[in-house]
N, C-alpha and C positions, 0 to 999 in steps of 0.2 A: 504493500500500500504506500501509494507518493505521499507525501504530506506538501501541503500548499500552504499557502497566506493563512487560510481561513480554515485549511485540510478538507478539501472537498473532496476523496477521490471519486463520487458519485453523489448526486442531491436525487432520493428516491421523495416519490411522494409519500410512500406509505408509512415514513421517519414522522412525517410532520402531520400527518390526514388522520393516520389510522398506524399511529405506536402504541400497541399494546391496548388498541380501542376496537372492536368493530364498531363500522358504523353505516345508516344507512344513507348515502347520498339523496343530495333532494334537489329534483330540475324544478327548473322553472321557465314559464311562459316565454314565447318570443316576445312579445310586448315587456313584458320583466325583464330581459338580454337586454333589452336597448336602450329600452326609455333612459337610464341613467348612463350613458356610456360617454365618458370624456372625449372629446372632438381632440383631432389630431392637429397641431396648432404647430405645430413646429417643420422648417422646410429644411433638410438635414442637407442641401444644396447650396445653401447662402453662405457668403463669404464670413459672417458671423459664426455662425455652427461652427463651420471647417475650422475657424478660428480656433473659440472655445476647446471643441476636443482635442484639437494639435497640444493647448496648454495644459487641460485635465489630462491627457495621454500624457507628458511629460512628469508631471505631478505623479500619477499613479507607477507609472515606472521605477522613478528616485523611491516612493516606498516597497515595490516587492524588490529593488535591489539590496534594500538594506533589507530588508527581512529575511532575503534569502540569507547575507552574512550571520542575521544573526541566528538562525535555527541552526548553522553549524557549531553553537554552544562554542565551546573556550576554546577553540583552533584545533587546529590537525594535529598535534602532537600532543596536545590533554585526550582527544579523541582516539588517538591509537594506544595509548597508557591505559582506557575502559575496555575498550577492544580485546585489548592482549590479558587483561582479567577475566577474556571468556565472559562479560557482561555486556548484555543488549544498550543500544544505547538508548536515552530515555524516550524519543520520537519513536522510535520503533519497538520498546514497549508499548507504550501507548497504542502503539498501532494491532500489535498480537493480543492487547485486550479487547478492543472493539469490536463490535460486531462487521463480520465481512461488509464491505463496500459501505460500510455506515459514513456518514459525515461526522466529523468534529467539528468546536464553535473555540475555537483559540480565543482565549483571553488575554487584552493589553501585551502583544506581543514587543514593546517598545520600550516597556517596564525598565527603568535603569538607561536608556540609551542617554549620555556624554552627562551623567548623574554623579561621579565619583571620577576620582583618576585612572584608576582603575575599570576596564570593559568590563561589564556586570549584561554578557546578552541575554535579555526577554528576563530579567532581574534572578538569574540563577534558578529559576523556577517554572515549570509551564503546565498552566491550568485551562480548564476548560469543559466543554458539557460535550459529552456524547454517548453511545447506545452501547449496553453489554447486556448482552441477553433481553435484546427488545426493553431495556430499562435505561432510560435518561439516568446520568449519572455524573456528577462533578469529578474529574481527575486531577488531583496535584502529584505534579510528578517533579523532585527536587536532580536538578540537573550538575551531578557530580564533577563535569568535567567544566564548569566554571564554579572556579576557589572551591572546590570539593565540595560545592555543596552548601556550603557553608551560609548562614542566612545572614545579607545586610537589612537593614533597614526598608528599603523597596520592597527585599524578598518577603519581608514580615509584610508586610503593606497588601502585597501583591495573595500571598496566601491568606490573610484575613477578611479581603476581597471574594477570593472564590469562597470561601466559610458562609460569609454573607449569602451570595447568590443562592449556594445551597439552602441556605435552613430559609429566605424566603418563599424559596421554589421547591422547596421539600425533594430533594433531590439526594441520593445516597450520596456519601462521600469514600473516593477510592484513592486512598493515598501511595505512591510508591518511594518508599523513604530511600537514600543515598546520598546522606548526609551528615559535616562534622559536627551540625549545630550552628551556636550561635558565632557571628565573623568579632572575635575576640577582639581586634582593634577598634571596633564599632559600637562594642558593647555598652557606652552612655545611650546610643540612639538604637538598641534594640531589644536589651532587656529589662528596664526598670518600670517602664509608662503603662499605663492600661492595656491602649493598643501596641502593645511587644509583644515579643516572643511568646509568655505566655498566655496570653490572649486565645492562641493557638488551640490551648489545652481545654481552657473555658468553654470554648467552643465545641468542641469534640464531647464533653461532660452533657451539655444544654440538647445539642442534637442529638445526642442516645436518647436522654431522657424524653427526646417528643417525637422519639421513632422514626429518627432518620437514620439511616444505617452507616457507622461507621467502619471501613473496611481500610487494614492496612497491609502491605505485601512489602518488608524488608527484605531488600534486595543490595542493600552496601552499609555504611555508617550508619549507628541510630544511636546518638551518642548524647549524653550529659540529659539538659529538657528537650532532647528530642526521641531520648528513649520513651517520652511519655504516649507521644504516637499513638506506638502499636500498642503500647501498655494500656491507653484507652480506650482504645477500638474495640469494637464490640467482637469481631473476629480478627484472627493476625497469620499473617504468613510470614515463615522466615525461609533463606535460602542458602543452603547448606556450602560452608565454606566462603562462604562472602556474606550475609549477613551477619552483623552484631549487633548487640543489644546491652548499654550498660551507661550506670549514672556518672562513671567514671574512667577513663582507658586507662590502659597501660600504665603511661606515663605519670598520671595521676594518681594511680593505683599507689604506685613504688615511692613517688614522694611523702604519700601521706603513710603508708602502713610498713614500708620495705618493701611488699610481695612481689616477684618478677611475675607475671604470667602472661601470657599470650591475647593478645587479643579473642582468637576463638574458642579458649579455655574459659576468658572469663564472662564473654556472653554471643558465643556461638549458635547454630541451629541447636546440635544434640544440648548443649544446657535448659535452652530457655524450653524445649518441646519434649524433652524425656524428665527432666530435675525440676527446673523454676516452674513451670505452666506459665511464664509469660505468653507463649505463643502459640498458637493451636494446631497451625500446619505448617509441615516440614516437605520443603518441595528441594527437589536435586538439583535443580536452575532457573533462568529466568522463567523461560519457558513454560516450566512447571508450574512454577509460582502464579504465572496468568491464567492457565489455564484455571487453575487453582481456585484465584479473584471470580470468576465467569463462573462458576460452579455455586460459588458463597450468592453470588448475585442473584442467579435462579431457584435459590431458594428462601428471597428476600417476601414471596408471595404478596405481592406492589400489584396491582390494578388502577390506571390510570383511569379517570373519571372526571374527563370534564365539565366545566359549570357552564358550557356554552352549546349552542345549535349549530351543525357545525355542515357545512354547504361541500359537494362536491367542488375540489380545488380547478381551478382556469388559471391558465397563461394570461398575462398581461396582451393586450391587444397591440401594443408597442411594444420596441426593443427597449431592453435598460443600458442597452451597449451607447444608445443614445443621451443619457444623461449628463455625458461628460461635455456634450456639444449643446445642452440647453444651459448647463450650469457656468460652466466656466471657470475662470481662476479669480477674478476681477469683481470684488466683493461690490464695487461702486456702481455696476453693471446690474438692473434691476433682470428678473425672470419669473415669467408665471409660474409658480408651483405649482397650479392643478398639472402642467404638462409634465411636475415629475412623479405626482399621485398617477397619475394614468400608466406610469409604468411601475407603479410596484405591484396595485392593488389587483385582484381575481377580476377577470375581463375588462379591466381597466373602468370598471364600472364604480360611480361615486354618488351618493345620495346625499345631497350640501343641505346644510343646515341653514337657513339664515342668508341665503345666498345674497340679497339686495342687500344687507345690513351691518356694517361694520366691516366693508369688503379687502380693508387688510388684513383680514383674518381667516383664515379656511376653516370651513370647520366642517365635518359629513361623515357616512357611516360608511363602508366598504367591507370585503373578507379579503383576507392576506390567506393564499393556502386555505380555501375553506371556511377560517375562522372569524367570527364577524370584530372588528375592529371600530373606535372613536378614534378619526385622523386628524388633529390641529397643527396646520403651517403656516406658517407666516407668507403674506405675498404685500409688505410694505410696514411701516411701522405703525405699533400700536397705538388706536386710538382711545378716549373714553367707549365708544362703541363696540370695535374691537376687542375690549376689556371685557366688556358685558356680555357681551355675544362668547366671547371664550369661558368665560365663567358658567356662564348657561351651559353651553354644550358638554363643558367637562363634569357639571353635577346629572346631568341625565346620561351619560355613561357611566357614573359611578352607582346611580339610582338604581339602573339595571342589569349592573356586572357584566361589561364590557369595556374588553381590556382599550388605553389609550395609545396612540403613536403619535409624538409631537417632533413635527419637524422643522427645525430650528435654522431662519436665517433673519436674525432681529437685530437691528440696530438700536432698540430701545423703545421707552413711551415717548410719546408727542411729548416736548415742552413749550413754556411760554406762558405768559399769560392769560392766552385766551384759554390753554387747556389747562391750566391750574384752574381758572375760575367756573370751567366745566368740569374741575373733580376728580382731577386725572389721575388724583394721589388715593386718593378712595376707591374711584372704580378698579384703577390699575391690582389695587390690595385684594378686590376681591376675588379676581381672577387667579392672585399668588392663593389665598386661601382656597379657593375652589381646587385649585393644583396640589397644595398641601393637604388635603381633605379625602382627595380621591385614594379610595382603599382599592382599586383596581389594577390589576398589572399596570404599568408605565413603560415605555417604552421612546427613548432619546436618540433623534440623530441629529447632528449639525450636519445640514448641508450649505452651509454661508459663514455669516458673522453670526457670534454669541454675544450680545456686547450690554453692560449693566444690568438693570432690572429685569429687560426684555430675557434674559439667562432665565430668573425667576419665575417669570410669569408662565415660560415656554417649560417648564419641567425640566433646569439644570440639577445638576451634580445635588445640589446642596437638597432636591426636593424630593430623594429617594428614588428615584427612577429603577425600575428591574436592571438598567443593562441600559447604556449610553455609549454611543459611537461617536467619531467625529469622519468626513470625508476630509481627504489631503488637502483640500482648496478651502476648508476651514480655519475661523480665527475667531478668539475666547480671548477677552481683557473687559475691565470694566467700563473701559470705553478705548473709542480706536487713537492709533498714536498721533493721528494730525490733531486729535481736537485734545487729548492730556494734554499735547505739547503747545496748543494757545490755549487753553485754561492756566497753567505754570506759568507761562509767558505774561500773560496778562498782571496772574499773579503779583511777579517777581518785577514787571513794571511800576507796577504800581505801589510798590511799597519802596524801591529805589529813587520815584518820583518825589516821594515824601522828606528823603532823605536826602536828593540832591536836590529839592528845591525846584524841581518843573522840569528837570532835566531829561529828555525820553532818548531811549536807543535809535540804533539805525537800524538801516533793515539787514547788516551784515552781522550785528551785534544778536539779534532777534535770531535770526536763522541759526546760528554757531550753539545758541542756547537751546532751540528747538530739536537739532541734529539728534543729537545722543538721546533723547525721550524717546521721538522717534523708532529710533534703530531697537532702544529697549524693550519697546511694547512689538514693536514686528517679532521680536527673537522671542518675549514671553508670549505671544499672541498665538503661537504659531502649534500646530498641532502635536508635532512629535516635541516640543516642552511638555504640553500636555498633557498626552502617552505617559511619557517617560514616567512625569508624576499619579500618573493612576488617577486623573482628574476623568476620563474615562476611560473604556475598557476596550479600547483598540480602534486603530484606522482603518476602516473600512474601502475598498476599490467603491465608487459609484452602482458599478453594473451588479456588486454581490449585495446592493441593500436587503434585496426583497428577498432572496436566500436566508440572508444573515438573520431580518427580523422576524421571519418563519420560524428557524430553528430556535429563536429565543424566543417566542410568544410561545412554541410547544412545550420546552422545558417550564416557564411560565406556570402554565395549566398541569402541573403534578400537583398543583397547591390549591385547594380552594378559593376560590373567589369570597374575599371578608362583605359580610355584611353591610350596608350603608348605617349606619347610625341616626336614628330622629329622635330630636325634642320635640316636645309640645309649646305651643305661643297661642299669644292672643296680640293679633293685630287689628289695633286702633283706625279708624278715617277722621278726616277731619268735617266736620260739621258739614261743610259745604260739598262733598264730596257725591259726585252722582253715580246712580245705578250702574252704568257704565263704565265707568271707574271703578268700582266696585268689582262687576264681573270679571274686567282683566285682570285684576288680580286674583279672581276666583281661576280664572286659567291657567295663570302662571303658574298657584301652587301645584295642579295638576300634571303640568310639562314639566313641573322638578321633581313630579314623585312625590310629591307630597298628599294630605288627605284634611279634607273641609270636617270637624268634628260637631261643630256648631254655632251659628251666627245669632245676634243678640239686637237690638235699637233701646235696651230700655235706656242705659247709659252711655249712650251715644254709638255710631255703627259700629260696630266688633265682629272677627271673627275669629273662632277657635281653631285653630293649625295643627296639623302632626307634619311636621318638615324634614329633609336630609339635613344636619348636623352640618356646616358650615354653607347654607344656602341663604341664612336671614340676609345676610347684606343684601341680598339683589332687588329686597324690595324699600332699600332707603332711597334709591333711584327715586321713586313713586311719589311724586308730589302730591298726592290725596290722602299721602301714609299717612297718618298725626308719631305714630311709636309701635314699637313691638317691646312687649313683654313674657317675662316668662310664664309656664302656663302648670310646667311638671317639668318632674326628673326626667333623664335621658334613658330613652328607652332604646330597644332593639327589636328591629323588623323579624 
């Protein structure tokens, strides 16, 4: 099996439609085929196109080149020293566990890249989701032949990340240890803090405990707190003659007690599986040991049971080969998003929400692979409407447990006066709450700029998202470097003006200060910064979106979809308020999910609410509102 960027050696339907589900497909009408079907709006002939892709081709190159360097882990000669130990190397275990022609979903492969003086590729570690025995399963597999293994700070980062993934997505955990521990020159920034090294352990404790399976298969080092591993996995493989197992080596041993003994004397296969019972199964080599892993897994007795209705899968009606020539490099360069929704979604078919209303904002329903999806893109910057339109939309996807995909290319909210005094600070909040609120998968891609609040409102990093990408033609700062660098400038004029008495710069003075801001926001703005820092969980090619967020909406659905959360209220009108007024917010509750309990005139108009849990702001909008109050405790649907 090759391993790729993404390790695709085949994308089967039946990984992402029907893993470990039957199910039965459901057609639909020709009139249902069409009526919603994205018009093809793009002429892949124009001198623009040809453009665009010529740059995004460029882009996407420079990163499978470096990914290709970096999946050959710590160079050719740490590579032929695993080799000649008669040990697989860790891609190609990975690859002997999976199930034949299965996909894997690499995570943050860029982890560590130009982070340390030291080359740390894909941060010593390589994690990811894919299929063993028809069962989605997280693999961390610690990559020996850079610095042996040995965990930095990234690597901690990088493994408490895929931990995450797991115990949200209820995914078993398949560890392959080959490791000295923790990188002892490092050790302020790996062992002491919450999220360090042992965090690791924490983790492994919590997921047993709620029936995630821990599985670990020591295959080299498992040394000092990283013999906790397999010690707390709920099953363990060791492999004879190159696994160990011990709180102490050698070397440690003899300083602290005298003892001379051997590494495989003191925590071997035959110790820990015939004397200690650290370990349950004794396999003769890698090989073994996987088969081994595959064997534990099938007896995991896991039946996948998703919370969704789920559509026979369709091809996008357009190529995604074309995304690179609608998107571009050229953040300044506007582009319709529906033409890049038409190429992810199942017959490129899209059902808009709100389509006249708040029209920099996309917002509508589609199936990705079958599975029905809420898609929010951006196609201009946020406005107060846009706000509210996105707040809406993402509370009636979380109302009805439907996972969300926001595709992120935002320069931020409207400023200025006119939209502060329309509320921009308010509405903009509600739509971060509505985002913050949603118990539904979440699902993150930049495809542009990330840039301030717009990060927020869009479902950034900070707002939990299942699984965030960025595309190579992306850029994340809190704002871009030409406007930091006159904000400072403006700044740093005007407080030298103070001081030299009305004095102002020239324009060579001005630019020379500008430079460097500049240059530092392009270098931190820029994707593989990023990466490297685990700000998201890898760079994606354009053409493997719809692949990519398949494979992660499926893993996704191991886990139940959480409930929406309702209070109870009692919303007030104001005296003058007509029946009209009245009724549209009688609808509204309705389109959020919510439920009319009882309406009242003795004490002026009232109505009694059961609502979704962070939906009240959307009726401070309502100038007939007078107040909302509380009504009851918070209940559950």
């Amino acid at each position: 099996m090759q391993f790729t960027r993404f390790f695709f050696p085949s994308l089967r339907n039946e990984f992402i439609f029907n893993c470990r589900t039957k199910l039965k497909p459901t057609y639909h009408t020709w009139h249902e085929k069409v009526a919603n079907v994205l018009p093809n709006n793009v002429d892949n002939n124009s001198d623009v196109f040809k453009e665009n892709a010529d740059k995004m081709n460029i882009l996407v190159e420079n990163l499978e080149n470096l990914i290709n360097k970096i999946v050959l882990g710590g160079g050719e000669a740490a590579r032929k020293r695993h080799l000649e130990r008669d040990k697989l190397l860790p891609r190609n275990r990975i690859s002997r566990l999976l199930d034949n022609g299965s996909p894997f979903l690499e995570l943050s492969q860029l982890a560590g890249y130009k982070l340390y003086t030291d080359e740390i590729p894909a941060g010593g570690i390589i994690t990811g989701i894919g299929r063993v025995k028809g069962v989605e399963c997280m693999i961390v597999a610690n990559d020996s032949t850079v610095k042996g293994g040995t965990y930095y700070p990234i690597t901690v980062k990088k493994h408490l990340r895929a931990q995450e993934i797991a115990r949200e997505n209820r995914l078993p955990c398949i560890y392959l240890v080959d490791s000295g521990g923790a990188n002892l020159p490092q050790q302020a920034e790996v062992f002491p803090d919450r999220d360090h090294f042992g965090r690791i352990f924490f983790n492994q404790a919590a997921m047993s405990s709620e029936g995630i399976s821990q599985i670990a298969v020591v295959m080299g080092s498992c040394t000092a707190g990283g013999a906790y591993v397999p010690a707390m996995a709920d099953e363990s493989i060791i492999v004879a003659k190159q696994g160990t197992i011990f709180l102490a080596g050698p070397p440690l041993v003899k300083a602290a007690t005298g003892e001379v003994i051997s590494a495989e004397e003191l925590g071997g296969a035959d110790l820990h599986c015939r004397i200690s019972g650290v370990t349950d199964h004794y396999a003769s080599n890698d090989e073994h040991a996987l088969q081994t892993a595959r064997k534990i897994v099938e007896t995991l007795n896991l039946s996948k049971k998703p919370d969704l209705l789920i559509k026979k899968p369709e091809e996008p009606l357009y190529s995604a080969s074309e995304l690179g020539g609608i998107v571009g490099d050229n953040l300044r360069k506007s582009f319709d998003v529906k033409n890049v929704i038409a190429r992810i979604v199942d017959g490129s078919r899209f059902e808009e929400f709100k389509e006249l209303y708040g029209t920099t904002l996309i917002t509508g329903f589609a199936h990705l692979y079958g599975y029905p999806v809420g898609i929010v893109a951006n196609n201009g910057i946020l406005f107060s409407e846009s706000a509210l339109k996105g707040a809406h939309f993402i509370e009636l996807c979380a109302q009805r447990g439907i996972p969300l995909i926001f595709l992120q290319n935002i320069t931020g909210f409207m400023v200025g006066s006119s939209a502060e005094a329309g509320g921009i600070a308010k509405n903009g909040a509600k739509m971060v709450t509505a985002v913050s609120c949603a118990k539904v998968p979440k699902l993150t891609v930049i495809i542009g700029g990330s840039f301030g609040a717009g990060n927020y409102g869009m479902c950034g990093r900070a707002y939990s998202p299942r699984f965030l990408w960025m595309w190579p033609n992306a850029r994340i700062s809190v704002m871009g470097g030409e406007q930091a660098a006159s904000v400072l400038a403006q700044i740093r004029k005007e407080a030298e003006a103070k001081k030299k008495k009305g004095e102002t710069w020239s324009m060579e003075e001005e630019e020379k200060f500008k430079k460097p801001i500049r240059e530092r926001f392009e270098v931190e703005g820029h994707p593989y910064f990023s990466s490297a820092r685990l700000w998201d969980d890898g760079i994606i090619n354009p053409a493997d979106t719809r692949k990519v967020l398949g494979l992660a909406l499926s893993a996704t659905l191991n886990a139940p979809i959480e409930k929406t959360r309702f209070v109870k209220k009692i919303i007030r009108f104001k005296s003058d308020a007509k029946d009209e007024d009245i009724e549209k917010t009688e609808k509204k509750i309705t389109e959020l999910g919510g439920k009319i309990t009882g309406k009242t005139t003795i004490t002026g108009k009232t109505l009694m609410v059961t609502l979704p849990a962070g939906t009240i702001t959307t009726f401070d909008a309502d100038s007939h509102v007078d107040g909302i109050e509380d009504d009851a405790v918070v209940t559950t649907q």
